[in-house]
C-alpha positions as CSV (number, residue, x, y, z in Angstrom):
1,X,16.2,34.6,55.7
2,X,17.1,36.1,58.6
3,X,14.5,37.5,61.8
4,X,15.0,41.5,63.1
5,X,18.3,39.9,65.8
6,X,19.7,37.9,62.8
7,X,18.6,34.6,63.9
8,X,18.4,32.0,60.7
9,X,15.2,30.7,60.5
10,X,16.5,26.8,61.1
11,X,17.5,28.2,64.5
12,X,14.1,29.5,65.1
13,X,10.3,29.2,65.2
14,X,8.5,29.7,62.3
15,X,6.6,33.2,62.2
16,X,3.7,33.0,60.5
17,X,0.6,36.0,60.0
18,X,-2.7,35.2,60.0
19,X,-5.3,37.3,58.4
20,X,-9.1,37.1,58.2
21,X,-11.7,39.3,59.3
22,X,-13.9,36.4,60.8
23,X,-12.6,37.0,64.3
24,X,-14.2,33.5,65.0
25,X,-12.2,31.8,62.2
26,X,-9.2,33.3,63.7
27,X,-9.7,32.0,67.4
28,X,-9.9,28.6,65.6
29,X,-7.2,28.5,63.7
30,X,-5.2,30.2,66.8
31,X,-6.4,26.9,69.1
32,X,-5.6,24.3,66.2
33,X,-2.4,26.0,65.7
34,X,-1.0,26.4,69.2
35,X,-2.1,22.6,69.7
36,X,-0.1,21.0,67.0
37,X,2.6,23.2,65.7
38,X,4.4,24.3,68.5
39,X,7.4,25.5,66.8
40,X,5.3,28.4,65.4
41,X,4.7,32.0,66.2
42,X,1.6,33.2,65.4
43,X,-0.1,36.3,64.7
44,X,-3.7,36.7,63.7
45,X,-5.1,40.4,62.2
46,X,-8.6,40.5,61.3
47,X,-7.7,43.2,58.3
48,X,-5.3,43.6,55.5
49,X,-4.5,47.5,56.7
50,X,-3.7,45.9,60.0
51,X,-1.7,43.7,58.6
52,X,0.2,45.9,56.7
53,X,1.3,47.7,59.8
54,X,2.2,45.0,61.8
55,X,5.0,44.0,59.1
56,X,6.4,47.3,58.7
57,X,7.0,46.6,62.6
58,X,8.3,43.1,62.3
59,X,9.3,40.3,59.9
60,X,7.2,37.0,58.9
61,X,8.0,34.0,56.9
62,X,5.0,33.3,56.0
63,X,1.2,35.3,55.3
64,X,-1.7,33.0,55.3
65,X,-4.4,35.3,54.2
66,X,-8.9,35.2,53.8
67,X,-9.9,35.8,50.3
68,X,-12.8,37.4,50.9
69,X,-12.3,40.5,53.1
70,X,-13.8,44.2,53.4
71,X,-11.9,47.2,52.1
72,X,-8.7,45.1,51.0
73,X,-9.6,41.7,49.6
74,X,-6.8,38.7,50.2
75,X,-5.7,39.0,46.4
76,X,-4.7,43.3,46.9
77,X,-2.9,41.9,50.4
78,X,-0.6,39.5,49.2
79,X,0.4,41.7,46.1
80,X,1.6,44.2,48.2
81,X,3.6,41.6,50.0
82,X,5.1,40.0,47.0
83,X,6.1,43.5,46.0
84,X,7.5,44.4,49.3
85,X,7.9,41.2,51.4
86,X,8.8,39.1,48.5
87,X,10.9,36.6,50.8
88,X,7.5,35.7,52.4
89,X,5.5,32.7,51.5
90,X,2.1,33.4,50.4
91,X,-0.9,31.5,50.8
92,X,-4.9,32.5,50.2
93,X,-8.1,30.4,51.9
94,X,-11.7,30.7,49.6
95,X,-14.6,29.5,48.5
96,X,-13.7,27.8,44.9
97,X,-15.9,30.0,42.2
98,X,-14.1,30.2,38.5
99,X,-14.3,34.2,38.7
100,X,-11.8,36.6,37.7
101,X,-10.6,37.4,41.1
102,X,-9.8,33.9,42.2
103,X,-7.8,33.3,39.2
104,X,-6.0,36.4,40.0
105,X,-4.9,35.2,42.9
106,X,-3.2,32.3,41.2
107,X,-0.8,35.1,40.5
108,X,-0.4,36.0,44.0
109,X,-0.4,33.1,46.0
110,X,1.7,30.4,46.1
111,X,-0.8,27.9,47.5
112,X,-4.3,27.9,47.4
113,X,-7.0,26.3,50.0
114,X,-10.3,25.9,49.4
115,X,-13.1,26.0,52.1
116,X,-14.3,24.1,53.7
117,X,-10.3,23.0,53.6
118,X,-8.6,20.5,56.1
119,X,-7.1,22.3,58.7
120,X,-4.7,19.3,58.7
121,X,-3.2,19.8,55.5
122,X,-2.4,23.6,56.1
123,X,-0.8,22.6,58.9
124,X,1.2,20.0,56.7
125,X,2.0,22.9,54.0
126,X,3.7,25.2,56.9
127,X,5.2,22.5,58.6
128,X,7.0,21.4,54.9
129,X,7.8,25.2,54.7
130,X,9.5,25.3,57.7
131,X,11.5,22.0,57.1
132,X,12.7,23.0,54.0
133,X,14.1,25.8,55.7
134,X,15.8,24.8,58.4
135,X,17.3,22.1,56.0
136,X,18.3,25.1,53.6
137,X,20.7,27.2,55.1
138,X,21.7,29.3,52.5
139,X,19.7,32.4,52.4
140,X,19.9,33.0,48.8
141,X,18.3,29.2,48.2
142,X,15.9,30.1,51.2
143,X,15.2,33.5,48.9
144,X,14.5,31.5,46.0
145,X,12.0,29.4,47.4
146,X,10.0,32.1,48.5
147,X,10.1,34.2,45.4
148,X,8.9,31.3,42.6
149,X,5.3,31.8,41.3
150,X,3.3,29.2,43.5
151,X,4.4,26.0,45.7
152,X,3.7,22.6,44.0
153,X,0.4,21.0,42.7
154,X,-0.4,18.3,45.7
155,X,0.7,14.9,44.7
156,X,-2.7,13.9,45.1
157,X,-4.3,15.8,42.5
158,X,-1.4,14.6,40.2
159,X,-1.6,11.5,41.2
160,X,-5.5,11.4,40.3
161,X,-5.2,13.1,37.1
162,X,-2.1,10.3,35.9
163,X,-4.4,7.6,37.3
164,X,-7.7,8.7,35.5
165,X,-5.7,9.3,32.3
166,X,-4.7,5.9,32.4
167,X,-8.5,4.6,31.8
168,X,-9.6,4.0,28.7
169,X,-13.2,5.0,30.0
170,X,-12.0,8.2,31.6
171,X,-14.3,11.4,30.7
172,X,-13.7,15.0,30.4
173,X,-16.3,15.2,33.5
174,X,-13.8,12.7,35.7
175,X,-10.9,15.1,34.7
176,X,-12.7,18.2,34.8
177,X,-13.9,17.2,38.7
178,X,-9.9,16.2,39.9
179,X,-8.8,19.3,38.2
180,X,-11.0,22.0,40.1
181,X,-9.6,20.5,43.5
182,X,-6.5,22.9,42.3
183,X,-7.4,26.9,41.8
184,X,-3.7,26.9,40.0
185,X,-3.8,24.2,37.9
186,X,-7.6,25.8,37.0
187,X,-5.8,29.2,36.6
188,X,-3.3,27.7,34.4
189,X,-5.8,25.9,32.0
190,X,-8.4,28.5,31.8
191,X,-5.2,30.9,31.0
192,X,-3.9,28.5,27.8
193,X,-7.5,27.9,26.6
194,X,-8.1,31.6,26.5
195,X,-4.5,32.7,24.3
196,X,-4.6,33.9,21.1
197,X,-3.1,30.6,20.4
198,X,-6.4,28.6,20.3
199,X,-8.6,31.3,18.9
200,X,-11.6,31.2,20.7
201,X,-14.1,33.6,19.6
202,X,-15.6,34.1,23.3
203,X,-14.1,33.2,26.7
204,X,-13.9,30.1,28.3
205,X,-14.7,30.5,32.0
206,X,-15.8,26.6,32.6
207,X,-13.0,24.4,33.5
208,X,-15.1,21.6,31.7
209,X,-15.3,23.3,28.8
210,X,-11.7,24.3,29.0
211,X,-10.5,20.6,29.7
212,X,-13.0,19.8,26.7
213,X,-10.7,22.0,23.9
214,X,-7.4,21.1,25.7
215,X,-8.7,17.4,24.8
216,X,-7.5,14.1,27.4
């Protein structure tokens, strides 16, 4: 992955687009940003239309997009940058709710924050993006990792899971609670429950219940 003057990206900052329409939510994630992750460059739009425009202008690595948002919601934004920017990395920021429209964006997203998140560990997520990329100086590897369907589950949430499957007095509510800390692994369940494989007469939209068929 190259920029527009055909600098690699290990030789250069990490460009990153920020999009939310909170223009207050934006400021703060501008002063966080600036303060500790000073080999970025930022960019902060307050729309997806705006957005849009400024990448037909210039490229980004990365998109880190609002879920909620008027006119074009986070979800239509990053499908038309998979479908046009596919090299960039995607990531959405919500409010958790088991609804159809954050499970779509399981599809679309590569890595999924919800609020109130840790502005921390976002920062951690970009800062591993960019060091796998400057590590990774083949473009075609550095194309790869963009393009697969969604970055890994934290090792915490793994972790958890492994560990509370490894008590004998672990419930479906223990499980059920770790699992909802990760809209992909949610998406991912609530998507196998609901096949034709397991032949449920109405849909299961509650990861408990979902987590309850799928069994410990």
């Amino acid at each position: 992955m190259c920029s527009s003057e055909g600098v690699p990206l290990n030789k250069r900052p990490l460009r990153v687009l920020f999009v939310d329409d909170q223009k207050v939510l934006l400021n703060a994630i501008k002063r966080v940003v600036r303060r500790q992750a000073r080999t970025w460059e930022i960019q902060l739009k307050t729309s997806g239309r705006t957005a849009l425009s400024l990448l037909k202008k210039q490229p980004f690595d990365v998109i880190v997009s609002d879920m909620q948002m008027p006119e074009m919601d986070g979800v239509e934004l990053l499908q038309h940058v998979r479908d046009n920017y596919p090299n960039m990395i995607r990531i959405i920021l919500s409010g958790f709710s088991q609804n159809e429209r954050t499970i779509e964006s399981v599809r679309v997203a590569h890595q999924f924050f919800v609020k109130p998140y840790s502005t921390q560990e976002l920062i951690d997520a970009l800062e591993l993006t960019h060091s796998l990329y400057k590590r990774i100086r083949n473009p075609g590897l550095q194309s790869i990792i963009a393009s697969v369907n969604r970055l890994p589950t934290p090792r915490k949430v793994y972790f958890e899971i492994q560990t509370a499957l490894n008590n004998p007095n672990t419930t479906v509510e223990n499980i059920s609670s770790i699992v909802v800390k990760d809209t992909a692994v949610c998406g991912k369940i609530l998507q196998v429950v609901n096949s034709a494989f397991f032949g449920q007469s109405q849909r299961i939209e509650s990861i408990e219940h979902a987590v309850s068929v799928l069994g410990l």
